[in-house]
Structure formats: C-alpha cells, structure tokens
Backbone as CSV, one residue per row, in Angstrom:
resi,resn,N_x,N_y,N_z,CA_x,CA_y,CA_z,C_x,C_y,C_z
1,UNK,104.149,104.840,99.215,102.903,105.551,99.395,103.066,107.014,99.013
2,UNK,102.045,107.446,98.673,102.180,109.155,98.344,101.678,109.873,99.069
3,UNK,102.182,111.162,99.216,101.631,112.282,100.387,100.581,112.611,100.658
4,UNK,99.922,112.494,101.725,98.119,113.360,101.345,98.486,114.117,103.104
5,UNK,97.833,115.574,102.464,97.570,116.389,103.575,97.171,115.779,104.822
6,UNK,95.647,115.079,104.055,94.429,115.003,105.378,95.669,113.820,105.828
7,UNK,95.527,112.980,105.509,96.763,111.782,106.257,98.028,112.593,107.375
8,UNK,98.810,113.699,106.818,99.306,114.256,107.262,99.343,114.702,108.893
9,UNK,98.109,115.388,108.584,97.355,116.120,109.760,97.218,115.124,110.863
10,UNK,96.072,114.287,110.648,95.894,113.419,111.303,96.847,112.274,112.154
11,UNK,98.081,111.956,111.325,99.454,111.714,111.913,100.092,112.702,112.856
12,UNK,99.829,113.780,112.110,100.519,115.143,113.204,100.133,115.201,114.582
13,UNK,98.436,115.125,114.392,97.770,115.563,115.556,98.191,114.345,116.438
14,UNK,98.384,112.733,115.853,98.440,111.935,116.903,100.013,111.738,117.624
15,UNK,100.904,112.535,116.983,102.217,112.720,116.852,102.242,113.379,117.638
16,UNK,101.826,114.783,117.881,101.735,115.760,119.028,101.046,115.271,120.138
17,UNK,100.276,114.794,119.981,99.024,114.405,121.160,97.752,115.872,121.393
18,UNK,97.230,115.612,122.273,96.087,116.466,122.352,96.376,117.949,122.599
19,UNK,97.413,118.107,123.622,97.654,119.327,124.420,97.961,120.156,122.902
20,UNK,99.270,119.813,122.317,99.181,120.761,121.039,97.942,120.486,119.729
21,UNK,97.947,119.423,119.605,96.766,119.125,118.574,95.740,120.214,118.367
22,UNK,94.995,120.378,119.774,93.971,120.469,120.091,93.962,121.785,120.013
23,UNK,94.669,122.864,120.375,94.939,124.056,119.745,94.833,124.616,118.422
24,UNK,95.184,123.518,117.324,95.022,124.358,116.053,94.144,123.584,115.054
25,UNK,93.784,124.425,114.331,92.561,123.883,113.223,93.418,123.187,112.406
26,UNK,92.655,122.266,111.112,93.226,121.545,110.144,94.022,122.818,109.536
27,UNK,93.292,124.191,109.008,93.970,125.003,108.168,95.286,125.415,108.618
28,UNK,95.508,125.432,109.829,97.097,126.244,110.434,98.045,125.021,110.420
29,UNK,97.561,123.844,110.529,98.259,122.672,110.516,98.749,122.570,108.380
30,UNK,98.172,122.664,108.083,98.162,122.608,106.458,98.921,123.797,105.979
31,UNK,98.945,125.193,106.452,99.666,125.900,106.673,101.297,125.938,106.556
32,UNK,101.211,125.126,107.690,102.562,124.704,107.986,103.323,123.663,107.262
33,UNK,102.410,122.584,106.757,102.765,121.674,105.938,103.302,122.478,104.745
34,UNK,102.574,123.190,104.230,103.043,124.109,102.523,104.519,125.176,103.282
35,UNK,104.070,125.446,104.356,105.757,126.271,104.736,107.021,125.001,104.592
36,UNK,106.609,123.731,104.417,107.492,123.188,105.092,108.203,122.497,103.483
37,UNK,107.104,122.211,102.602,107.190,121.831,101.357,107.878,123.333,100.495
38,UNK,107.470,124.818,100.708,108.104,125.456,100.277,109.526,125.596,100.545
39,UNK,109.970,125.332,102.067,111.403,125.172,102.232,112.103,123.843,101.765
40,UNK,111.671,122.689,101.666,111.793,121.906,100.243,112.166,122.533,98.995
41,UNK,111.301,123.032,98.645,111.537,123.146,97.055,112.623,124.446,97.141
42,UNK,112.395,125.466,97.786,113.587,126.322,97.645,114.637,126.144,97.762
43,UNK,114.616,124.896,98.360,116.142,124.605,98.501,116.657,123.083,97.859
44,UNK,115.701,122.712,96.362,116.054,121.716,95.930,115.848,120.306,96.503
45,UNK,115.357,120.276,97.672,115.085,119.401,97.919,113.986,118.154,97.197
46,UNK,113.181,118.497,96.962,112.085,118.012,96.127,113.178,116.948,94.771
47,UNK,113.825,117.321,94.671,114.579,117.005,93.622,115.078,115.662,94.521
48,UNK,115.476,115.331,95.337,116.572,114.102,95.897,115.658,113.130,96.256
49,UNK,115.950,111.987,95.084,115.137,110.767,95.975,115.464,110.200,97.308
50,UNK,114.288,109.312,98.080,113.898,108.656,98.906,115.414,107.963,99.632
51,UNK,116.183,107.600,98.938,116.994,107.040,98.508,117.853,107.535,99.079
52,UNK,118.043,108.855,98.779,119.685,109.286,98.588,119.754,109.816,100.002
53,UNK,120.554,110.081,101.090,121.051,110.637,101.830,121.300,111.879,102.096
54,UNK,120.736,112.580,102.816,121.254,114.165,103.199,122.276,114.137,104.202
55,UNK,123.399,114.838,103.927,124.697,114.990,104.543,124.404,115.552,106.068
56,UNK,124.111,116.126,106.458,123.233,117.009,107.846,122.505,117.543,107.956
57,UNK,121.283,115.744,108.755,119.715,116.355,108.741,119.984,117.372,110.056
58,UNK,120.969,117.686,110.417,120.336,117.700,112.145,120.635,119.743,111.578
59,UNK,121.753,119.928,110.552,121.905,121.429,110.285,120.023,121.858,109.316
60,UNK,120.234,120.618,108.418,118.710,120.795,107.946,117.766,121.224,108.792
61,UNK,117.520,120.607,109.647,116.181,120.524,110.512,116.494,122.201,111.257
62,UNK,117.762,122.370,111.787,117.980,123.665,111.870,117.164,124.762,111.282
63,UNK,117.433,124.699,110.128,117.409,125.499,108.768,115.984,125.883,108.378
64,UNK,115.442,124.282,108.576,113.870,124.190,108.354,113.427,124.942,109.142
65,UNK,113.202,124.291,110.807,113.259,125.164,112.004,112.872,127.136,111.585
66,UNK,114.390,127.454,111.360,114.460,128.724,111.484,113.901,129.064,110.451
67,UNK,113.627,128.422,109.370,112.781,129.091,108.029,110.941,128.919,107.971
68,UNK,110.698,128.202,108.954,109.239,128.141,109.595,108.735,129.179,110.555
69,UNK,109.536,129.164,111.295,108.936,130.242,112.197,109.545,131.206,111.544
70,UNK,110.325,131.869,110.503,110.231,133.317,109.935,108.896,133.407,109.188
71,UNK,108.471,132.296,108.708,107.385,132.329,107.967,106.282,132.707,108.660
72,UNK,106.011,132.175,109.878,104.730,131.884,110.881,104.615,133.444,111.499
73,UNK,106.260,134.102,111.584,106.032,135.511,112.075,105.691,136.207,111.263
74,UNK,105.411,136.033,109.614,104.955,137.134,108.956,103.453,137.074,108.614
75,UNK,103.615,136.035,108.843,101.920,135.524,108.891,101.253,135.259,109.752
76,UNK,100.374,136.783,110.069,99.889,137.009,111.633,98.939,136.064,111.724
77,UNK,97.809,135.563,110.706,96.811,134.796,111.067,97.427,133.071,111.286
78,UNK,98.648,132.926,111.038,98.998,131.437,111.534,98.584,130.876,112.926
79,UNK,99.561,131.417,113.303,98.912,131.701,115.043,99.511,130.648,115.555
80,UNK,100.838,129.960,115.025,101.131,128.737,115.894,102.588,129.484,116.451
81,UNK,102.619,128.921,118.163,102.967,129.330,119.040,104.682,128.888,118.244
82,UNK,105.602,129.817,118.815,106.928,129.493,118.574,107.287,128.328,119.243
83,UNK,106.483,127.689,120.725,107.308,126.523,121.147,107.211,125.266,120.351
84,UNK,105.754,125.547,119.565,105.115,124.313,119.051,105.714,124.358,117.606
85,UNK,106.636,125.195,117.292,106.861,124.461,115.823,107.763,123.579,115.335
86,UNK,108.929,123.039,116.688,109.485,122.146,116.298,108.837,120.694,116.530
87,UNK,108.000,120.294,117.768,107.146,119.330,117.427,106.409,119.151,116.477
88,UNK,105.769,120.322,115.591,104.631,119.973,114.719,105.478,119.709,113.548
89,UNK,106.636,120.105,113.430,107.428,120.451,111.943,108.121,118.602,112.276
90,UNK,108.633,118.106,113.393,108.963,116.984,113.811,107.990,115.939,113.317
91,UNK,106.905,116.303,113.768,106.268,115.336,112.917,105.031,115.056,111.786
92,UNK,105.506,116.106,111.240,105.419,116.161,109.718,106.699,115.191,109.147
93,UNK,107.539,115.446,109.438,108.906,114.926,108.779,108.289,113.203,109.634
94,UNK,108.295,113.028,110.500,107.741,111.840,111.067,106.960,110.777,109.992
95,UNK,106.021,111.534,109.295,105.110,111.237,108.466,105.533,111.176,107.220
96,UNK,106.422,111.900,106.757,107.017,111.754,106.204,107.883,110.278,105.344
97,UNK,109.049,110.153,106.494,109.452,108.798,106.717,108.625,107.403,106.573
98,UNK,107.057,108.026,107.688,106.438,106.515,107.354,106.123,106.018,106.116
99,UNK,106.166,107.189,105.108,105.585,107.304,104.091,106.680,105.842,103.022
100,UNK,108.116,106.577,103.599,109.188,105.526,102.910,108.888,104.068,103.269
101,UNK,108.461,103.721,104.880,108.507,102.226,105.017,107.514,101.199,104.080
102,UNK,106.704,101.972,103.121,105.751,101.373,102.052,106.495,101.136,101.259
C-alpha cells in the first residue's frame, strides 16, 4: 500500500486515542508527519527498502525523537506538547508498518 497523509492522521488519532488526538488539528498532525519524512530523507533513509533491516531502531527512534522536537521548538506555531511527541511520532511509524503488512 502507499502512504497517504489523510490515512495517516486518522490512524494517528486512533493510535493516540482522544485525550491526545483531540488536542491537535489535522495541520499540526501533518506537520509532524513532514518533520518526520524530512528526518528520513536527511538521513537517507528514504533510500532503504521495506525489506532491508535497520541495525538500531531503538538508537533511530532516539534520533528521530530528538530531531522532532528540535524541530517543533523552532516552530512556535506547532504547538505540540513535548510529552506528546513520542506517542504521535510512535504512531506514525505504527502506520507506517501497517502499510508493509499489504
């Protein structure tokens, strides 16, 4: 299957559940999705198929982590809370995956 935002979101929001969902608009959620695809591509990722194996998701997710919320702090109108960005960034990548079981 191939990526679609709105799909995205809508996984996210049911991924989080209401308490965070319900806090942010589609745009800050989409937001975050392109922070998350830019730390992808800067770091080559985009390049490695479905397929292949990353040596340490858990330093990745780190990495991601800390390269999201530098992003979210320079960008005052984001507005998503520092606790909430490893759930929302969690399941994006969530959605992600389901994307492989097609």
């Amino acid at each position: 299957m191939e990526f679609d935002e709105n799909k995205a979101i809508q996984f996210m929001r049911r991924h989080v559940g209401d308490e965070i969902s319900g806090i942010y608009s589609d745009d800050q959620m989409l937001n975050l999705i392109d922070i998350i695809w830019d730390f992808y591509e800067e770091n080559g990722l985009l390049d490695i198929d479905f397929d292949e194996e990353i040596d340490d998701e858990e330093d990745l997710l780190d990495d991601l982590l800390e390269y999201a919320g530098r992003m979210l702090r320079k960008d005052r109108q984001a507005g998503i809370a520092p606790d909430h960005v490893r759930p929302l960034v969690e399941a994006e990548i969530a959605y992600e995956q389901s994307l492989e079981e097609f």
